[in-house]
C-alpha positions as CSV (number, residue, x, y, z in Angstrom):
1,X,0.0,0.0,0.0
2,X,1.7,3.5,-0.8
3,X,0.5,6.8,-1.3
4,X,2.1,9.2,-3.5
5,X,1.2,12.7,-3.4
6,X,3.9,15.1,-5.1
7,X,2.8,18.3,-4.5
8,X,2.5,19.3,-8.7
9,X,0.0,20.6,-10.7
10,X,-2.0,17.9,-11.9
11,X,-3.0,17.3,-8.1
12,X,-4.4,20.8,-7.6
13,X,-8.0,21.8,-7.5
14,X,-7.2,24.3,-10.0
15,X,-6.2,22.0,-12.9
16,X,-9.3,19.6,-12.1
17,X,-12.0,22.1,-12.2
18,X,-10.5,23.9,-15.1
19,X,-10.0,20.5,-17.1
20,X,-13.8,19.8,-16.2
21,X,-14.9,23.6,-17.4
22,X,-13.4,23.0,-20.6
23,X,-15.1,20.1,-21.2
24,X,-18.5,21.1,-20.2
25,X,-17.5,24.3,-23.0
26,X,-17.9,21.4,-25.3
27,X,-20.3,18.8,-24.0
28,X,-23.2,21.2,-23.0
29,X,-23.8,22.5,-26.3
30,X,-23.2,19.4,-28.3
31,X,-25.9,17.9,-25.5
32,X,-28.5,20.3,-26.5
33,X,-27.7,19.9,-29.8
34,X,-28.0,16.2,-29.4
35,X,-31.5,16.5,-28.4
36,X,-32.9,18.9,-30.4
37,X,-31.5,15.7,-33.2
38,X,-33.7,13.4,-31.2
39,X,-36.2,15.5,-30.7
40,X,-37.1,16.9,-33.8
41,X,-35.1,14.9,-36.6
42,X,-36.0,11.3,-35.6
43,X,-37.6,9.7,-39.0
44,X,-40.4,7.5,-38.5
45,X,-39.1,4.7,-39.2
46,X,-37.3,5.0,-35.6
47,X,-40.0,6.4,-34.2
48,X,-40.2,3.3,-31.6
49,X,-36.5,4.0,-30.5
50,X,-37.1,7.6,-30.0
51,X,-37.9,7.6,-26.2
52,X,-35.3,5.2,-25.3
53,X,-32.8,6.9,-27.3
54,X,-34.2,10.6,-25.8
55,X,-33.8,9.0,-22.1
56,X,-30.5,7.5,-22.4
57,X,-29.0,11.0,-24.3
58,X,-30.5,13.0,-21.3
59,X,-28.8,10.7,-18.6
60,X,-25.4,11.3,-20.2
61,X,-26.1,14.7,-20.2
62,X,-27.2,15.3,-17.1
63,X,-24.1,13.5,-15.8
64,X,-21.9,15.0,-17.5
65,X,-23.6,18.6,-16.2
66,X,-23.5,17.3,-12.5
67,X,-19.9,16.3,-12.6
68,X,-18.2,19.0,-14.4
69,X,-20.3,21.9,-13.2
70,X,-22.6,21.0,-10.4
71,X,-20.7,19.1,-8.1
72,X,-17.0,18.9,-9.4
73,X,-16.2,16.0,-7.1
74,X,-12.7,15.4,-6.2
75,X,-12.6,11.8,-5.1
76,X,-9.6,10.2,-3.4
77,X,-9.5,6.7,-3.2
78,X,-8.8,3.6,-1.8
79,X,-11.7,5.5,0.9
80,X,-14.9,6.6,-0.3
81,X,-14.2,9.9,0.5
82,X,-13.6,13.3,-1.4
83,X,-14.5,17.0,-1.5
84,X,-16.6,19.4,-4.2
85,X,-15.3,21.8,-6.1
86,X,-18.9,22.8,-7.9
87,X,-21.7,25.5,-7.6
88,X,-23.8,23.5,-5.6
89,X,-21.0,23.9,-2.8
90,X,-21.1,27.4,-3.1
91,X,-24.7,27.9,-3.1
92,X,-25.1,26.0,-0.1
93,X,-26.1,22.5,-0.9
94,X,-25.1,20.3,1.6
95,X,-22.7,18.0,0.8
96,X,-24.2,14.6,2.0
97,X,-27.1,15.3,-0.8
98,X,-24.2,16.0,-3.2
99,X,-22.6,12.8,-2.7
100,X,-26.3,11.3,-2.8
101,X,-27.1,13.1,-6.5
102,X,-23.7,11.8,-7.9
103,X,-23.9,8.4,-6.8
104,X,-27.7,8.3,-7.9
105,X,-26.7,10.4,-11.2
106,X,-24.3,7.4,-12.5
107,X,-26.8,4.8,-11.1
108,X,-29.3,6.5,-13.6
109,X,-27.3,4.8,-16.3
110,X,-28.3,1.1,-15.6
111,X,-31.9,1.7,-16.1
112,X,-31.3,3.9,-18.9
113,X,-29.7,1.0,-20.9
114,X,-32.1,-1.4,-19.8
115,X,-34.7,0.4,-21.3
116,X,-32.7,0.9,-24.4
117,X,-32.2,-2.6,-24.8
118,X,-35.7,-3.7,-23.6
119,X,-37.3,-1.7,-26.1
120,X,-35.8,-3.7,-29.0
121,X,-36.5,-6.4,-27.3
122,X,-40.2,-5.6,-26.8
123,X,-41.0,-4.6,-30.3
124,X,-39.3,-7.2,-32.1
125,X,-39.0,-10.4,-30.2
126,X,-42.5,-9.8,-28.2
127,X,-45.6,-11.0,-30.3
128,X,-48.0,-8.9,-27.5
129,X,-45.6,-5.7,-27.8
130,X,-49.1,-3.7,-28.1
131,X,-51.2,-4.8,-25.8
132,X,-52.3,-3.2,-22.6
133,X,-51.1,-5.6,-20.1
134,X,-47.4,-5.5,-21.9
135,X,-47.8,-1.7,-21.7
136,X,-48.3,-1.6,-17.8
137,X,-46.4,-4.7,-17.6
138,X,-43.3,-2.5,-18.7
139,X,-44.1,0.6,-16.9
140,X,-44.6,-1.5,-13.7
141,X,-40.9,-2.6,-14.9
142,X,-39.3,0.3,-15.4
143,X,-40.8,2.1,-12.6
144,X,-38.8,-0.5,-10.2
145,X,-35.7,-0.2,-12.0
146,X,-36.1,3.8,-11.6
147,X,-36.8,3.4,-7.9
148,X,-33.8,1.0,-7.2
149,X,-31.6,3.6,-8.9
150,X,-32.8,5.7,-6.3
151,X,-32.8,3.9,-3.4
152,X,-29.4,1.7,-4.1
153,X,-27.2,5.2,-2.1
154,X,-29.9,6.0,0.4
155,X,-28.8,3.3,3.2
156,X,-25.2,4.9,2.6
157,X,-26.2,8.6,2.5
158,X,-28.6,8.1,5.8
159,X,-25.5,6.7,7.4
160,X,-24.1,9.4,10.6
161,X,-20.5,8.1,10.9
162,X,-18.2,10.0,13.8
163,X,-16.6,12.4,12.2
164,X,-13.4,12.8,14.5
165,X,-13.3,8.5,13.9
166,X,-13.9,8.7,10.0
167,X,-11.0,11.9,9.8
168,X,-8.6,9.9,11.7
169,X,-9.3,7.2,9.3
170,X,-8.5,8.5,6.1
171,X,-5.5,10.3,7.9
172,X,-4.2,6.7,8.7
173,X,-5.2,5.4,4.9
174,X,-4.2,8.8,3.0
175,X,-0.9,9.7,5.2
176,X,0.7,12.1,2.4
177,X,-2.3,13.8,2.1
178,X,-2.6,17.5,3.4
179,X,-4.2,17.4,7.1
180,X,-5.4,20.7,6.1
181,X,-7.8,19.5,3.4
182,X,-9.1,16.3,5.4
183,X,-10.0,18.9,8.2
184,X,-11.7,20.9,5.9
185,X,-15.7,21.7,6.4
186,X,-16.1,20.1,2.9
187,X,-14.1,17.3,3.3
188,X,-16.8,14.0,3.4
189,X,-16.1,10.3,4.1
190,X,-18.7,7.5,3.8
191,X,-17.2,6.5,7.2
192,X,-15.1,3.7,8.1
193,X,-17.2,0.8,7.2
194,X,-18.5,0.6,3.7
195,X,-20.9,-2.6,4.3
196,X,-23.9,-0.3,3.8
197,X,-22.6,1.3,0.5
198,X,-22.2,-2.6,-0.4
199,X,-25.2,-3.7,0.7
200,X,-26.7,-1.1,-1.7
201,X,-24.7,-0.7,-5.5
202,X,-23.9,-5.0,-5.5
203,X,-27.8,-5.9,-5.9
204,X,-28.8,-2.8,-7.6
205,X,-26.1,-3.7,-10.3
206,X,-26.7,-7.1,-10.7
207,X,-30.2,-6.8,-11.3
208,X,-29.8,-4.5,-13.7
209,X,-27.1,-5.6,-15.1
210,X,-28.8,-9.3,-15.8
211,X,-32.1,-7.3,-17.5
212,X,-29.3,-6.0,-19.7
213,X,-27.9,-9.4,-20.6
214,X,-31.0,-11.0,-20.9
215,X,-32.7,-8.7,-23.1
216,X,-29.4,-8.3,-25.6
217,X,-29.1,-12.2,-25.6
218,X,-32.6,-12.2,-26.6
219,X,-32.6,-9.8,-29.0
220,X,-29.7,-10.8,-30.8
221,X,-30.6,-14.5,-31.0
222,X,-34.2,-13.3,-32.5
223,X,-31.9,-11.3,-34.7
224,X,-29.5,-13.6,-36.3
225,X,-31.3,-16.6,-36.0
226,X,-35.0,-15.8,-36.8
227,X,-35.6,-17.0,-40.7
228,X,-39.0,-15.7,-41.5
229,X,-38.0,-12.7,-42.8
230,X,-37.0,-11.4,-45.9
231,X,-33.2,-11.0,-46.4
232,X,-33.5,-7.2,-46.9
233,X,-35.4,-7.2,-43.5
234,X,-33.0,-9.3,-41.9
235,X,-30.1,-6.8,-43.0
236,X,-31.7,-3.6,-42.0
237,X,-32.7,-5.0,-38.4
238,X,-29.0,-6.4,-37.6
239,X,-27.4,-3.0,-39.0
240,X,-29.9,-1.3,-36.7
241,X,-29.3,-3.1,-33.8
242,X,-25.4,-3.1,-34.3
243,X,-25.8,0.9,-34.0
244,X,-27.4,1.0,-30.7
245,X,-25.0,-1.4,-29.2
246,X,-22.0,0.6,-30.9
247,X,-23.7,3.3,-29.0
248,X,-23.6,1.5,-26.0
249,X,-20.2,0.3,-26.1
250,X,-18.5,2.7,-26.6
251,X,-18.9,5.3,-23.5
252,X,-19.2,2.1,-21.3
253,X,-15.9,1.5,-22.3
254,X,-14.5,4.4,-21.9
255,X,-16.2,4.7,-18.3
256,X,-14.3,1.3,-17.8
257,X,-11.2,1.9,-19.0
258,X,-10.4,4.4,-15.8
259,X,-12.6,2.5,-13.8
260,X,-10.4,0.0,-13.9
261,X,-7.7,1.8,-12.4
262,X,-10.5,2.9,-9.5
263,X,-11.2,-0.6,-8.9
264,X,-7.4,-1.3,-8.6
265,X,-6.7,1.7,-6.2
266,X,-9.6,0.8,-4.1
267,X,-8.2,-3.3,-3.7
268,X,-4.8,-2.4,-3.8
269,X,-4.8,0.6,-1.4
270,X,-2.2,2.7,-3.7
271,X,-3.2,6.4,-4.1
272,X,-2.1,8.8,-6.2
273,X,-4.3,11.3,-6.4
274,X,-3.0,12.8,-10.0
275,X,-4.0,9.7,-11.4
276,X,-7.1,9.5,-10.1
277,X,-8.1,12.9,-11.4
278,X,-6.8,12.2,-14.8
279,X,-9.2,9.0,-14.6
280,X,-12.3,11.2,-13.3
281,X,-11.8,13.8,-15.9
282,X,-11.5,10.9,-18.6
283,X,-14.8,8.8,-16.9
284,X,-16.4,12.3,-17.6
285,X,-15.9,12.1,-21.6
286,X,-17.9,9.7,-21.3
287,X,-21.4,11.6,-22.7
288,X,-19.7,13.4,-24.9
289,X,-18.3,10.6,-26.8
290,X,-22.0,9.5,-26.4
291,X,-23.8,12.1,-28.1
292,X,-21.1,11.9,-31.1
293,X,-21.3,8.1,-31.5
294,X,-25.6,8.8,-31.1
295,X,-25.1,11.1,-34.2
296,X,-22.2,9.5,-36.5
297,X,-23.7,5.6,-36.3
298,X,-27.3,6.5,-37.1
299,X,-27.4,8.0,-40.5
300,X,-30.6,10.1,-40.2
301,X,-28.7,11.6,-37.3
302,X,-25.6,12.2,-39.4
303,X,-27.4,13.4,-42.9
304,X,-29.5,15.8,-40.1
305,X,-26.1,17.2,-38.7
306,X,-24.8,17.7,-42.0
307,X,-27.6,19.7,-43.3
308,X,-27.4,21.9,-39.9
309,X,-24.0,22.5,-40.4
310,X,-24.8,23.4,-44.7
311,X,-22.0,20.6,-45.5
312,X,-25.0,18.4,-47.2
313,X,-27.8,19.4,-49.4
314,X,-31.1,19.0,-47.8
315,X,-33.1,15.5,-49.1
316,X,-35.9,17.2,-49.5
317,X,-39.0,15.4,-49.9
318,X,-37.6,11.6,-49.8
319,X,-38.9,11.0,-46.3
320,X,-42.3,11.6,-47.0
321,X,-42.3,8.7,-49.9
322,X,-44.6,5.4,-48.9
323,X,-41.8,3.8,-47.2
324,X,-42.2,3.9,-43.8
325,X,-44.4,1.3,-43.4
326,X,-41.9,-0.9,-44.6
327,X,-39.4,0.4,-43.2
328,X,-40.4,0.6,-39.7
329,X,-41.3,-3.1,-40.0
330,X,-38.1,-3.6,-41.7
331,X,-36.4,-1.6,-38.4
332,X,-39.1,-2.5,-35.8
């Protein structure tokens, strides 16, 4: 177990919240750009996908918002323990509920892709995707899934640990650390036993993370297996359904990529507290690469943002020809 703290630049608040402000410069327009694509340039051939697709692009967003504006969390590890840097700080939010909103902001994510993938699931593999009792049936679902998100942080955030105990604590577990900052007002710590946080996140994510599995499994065995279909119908539905898990993939793993370094620091017990920021500012690219991928896989997206930016003609009147009932069979 070491802990390395060198006294440079890349530890200092100053280069973490100006690294996150420079991203948000980018991010927050391309996010409302993002949905005004979804929103308003969606053909109807994806019409089915829209709400998913709208859901999962705001939960990026608003992650990305909360981390590198709102809260600006700097999180030192192998403790669950940190400080904010954000506005919320400074207009007086305590901190416990800021710790609570960022916990609950990335747990939004599960639920997000497990709608995602449940709606393909639903439309295509489903043969009562219409009926009323599926439509409650899934709302019932979802609702839960929402709640859990919700309620997987609460145990930890109700949690009143001694504060002189839990300070001593990280001193002991993050000795090159500056006493000055753990003595801080703003410095928090989960407290000295993490059983509760546990007890929380490990169900929460394998329950949604098994929703997740099951309904791709599904979905892509209906896809690539299924025969009654036409070969052109086949084609568009496995191109279709190869974009929304390229859109998927690719932020996950660029949330994972750093997190794996998290994980280490957390089992290991080595801090270094430049790396860790580098790995929080790269875990919060994560929704911009997002809302890129969103717009470059799907090509209505992409022939939209090329006619907003005047580098493509507009298509003029080809969306309105009698093709979408075809083609939202074909995609549907």
């Amino acid at each position: 177990m070491t802990c390395t703290y060198r006294h440079s630049f890349l530890e200092s608040d100053e280069f973490y919240a100006y690294s996150l402000h420079f991203l948000s410069i980018f991010q927050i327009p391309l996010h409302i750009f993002g949905t005004y694509i979804v929103l308003f340039k969606t053909p109807i051939h994806m019409e089915r996908v829209k709400l998913s697709m709208l859901v999962l692009h705001l939960t990026f967003a608003w992650l990305d918002v909360y981390l590198t504006i709102l809260s600006i969390p700097v999180i030192l590890f192998p403790i669950v323990s940190g400080y904010p840097l954000g506005l919320l700080y400074y207009l007086g939010v305590p901190i416990r509920l800021m710790v609570y909103f960022g916990f609950t902001s990335l747990y939004l994510v599960t639920p997000g892709i497990i709608l995602f993938f449940e709606n393909r699931y639903n439309y295509l593999v489903r043969t009562d995707s219409t009926s009323q009792s599926r439509k409650i049936k899934r709302v019932i679902q979802h609702f839960i899934n929402y709640l859990l998100a919700f309620l997987a942080f609460l145990p930890a955030a109700l949690e009143d640990p001694d504060i002189a105990r839990a300070r001593e604590y990280a001193r002991q577990k993050l000795p090159c650390f500056p006493p000055q900052i753990i003595d801080s007002s703003r410095f928090f710590i989960l407290g000295t036993d993490t059983t509760l946080f546990l007890l929380g996140v490990i169900p929460f994510l394998i329950i949604g993370w098994t929703q997740i599995a099951t309904f791709f499994i599904r979905t892509s065995r209906y896809i690539y297996k299924t025969k009654a279909q036409s070969e052109r119908t086949s084609s568009m539905q496995k191109q279709f359904f190869k974009s929304l898990c390229i859109q998927i993939a690719i932020p996950v793993v660029i949330i994972l990529i750093p997190g794996g370094y998290v994980i280490y620091t957390s089992v290991s017990g080595n801090f270094d507290l430049a790396l860790t920021h580098i790995s929080i500012i790269w875990i919060s690219t994560h929704g911009l690469f997002a809302t890129v991928v969103m717009i470059v896989v799907h090509k209505p997206y992409r022939q939209a943002t090329l006619e907003v930016l005047r580098l493509s003609k507009p298509q003029g009147l080809h969306h309105i020809r009698v093709v979408p009932v075809s083609a939202s069979y074909n995609i549907d």
